[in-house]
C-alpha positions as CSV (number, residue, x, y, z in Angstrom):
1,X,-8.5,-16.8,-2.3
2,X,-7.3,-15.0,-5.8
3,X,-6.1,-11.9,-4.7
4,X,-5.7,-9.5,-7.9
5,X,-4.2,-5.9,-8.0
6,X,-7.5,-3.4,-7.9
7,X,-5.5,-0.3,-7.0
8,X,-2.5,1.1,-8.5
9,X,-1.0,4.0,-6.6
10,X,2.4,6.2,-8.3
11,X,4.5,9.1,-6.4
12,X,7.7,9.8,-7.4
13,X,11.1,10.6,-4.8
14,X,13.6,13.0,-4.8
15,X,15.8,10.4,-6.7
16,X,13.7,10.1,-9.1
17,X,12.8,6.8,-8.3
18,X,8.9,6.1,-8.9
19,X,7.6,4.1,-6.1
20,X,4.5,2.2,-7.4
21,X,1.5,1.2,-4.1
22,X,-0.6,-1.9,-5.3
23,X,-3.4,-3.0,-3.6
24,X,-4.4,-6.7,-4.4
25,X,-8.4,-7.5,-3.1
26,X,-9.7,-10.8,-3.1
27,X,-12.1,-11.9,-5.9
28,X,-11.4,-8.4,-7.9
29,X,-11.9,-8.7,-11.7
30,X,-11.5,-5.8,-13.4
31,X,-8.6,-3.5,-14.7
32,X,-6.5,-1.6,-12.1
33,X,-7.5,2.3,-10.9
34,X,-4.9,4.5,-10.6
35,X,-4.3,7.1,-8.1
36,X,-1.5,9.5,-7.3
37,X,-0.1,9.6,-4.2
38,X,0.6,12.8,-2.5
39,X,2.6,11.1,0.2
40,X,3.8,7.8,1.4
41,X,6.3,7.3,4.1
42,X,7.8,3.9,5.3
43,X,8.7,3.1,8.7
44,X,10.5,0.6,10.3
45,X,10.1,0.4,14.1
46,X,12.4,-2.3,15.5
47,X,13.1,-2.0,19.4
48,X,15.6,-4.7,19.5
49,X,18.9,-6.2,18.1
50,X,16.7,-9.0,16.4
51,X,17.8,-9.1,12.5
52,X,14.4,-9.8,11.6
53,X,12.3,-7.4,13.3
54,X,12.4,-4.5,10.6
55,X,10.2,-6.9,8.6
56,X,8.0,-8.1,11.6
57,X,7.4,-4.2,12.4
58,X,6.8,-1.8,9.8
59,X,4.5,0.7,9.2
60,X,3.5,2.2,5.6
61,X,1.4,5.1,5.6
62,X,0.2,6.5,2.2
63,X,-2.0,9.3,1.6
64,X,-4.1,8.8,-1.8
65,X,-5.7,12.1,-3.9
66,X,-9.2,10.6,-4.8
67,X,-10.8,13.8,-5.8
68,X,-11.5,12.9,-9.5
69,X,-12.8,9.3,-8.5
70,X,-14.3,9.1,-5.3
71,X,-16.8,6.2,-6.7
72,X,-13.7,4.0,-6.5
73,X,-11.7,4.6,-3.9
74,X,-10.8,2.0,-1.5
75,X,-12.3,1.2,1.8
76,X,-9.9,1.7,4.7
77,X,-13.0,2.1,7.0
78,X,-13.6,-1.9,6.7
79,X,-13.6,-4.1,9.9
80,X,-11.7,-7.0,7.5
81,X,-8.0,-7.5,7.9
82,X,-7.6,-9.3,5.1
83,X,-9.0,-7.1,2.5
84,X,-6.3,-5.6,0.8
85,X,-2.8,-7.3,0.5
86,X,-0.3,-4.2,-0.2
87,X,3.2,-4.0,-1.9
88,X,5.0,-1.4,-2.5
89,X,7.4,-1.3,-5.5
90,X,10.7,1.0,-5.8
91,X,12.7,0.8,-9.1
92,X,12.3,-2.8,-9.5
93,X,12.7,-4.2,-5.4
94,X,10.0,-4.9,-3.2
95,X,9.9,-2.0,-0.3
96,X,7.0,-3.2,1.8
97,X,4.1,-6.1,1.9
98,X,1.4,-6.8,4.6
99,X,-1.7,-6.2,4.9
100,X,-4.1,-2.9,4.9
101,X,-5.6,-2.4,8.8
102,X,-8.1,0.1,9.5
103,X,-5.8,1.5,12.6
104,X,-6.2,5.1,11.4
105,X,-8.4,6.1,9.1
């Protein structure tokens, strides 16, 4: 499996820090398509003391404007798990990574 980065996705904070969405797909050649975001929020649900459990349970949730390329948006209606490995980038540190699931589309 070679995932590559197929989607880029910007929004910018309050901070003006620009967080940057990249979603890597398996087998894509091809430059990146970019799309702004018009909101992403990042959620950490941990119901425990455990130290670790912010990364076990996270929730990203990113909505995408596609109006001016609707050819090439990504699939989130997709049965497969495993077909876009996301990261999320904030000034320079890793925010989030896991994988896309079609929970709610």
């Amino acid at each position: 499996m070679a995932y590559e980065i197929k989607y880029t996705i910007t929004t910018a904070s309050k901070s003006n820090v620009n967080s940057v969405v990249y979603l890597y797909e398996d087998g894509y050649a091809g430059a990146p398509i970019e799309y702004q975001a018009i909101s992403l929020q990042l959620e950490y649900i941990p119901s425990s003391d455990d130290t670790f459990e912010p990364i076990y349970v996270s929730q990203l949730s990113l909505t995408i404007d596609v109006t001016d390329d609707i050819e090439n948006m990504p699939n989130f209606t997709t049965l497969d798990d495993r077909k876009y490995f996301v990261k999320v980038v904030s000034g320079g540190n890793i925010d989030f990574q896991g994988w896309a699931l079609s929970d709610d589309v």
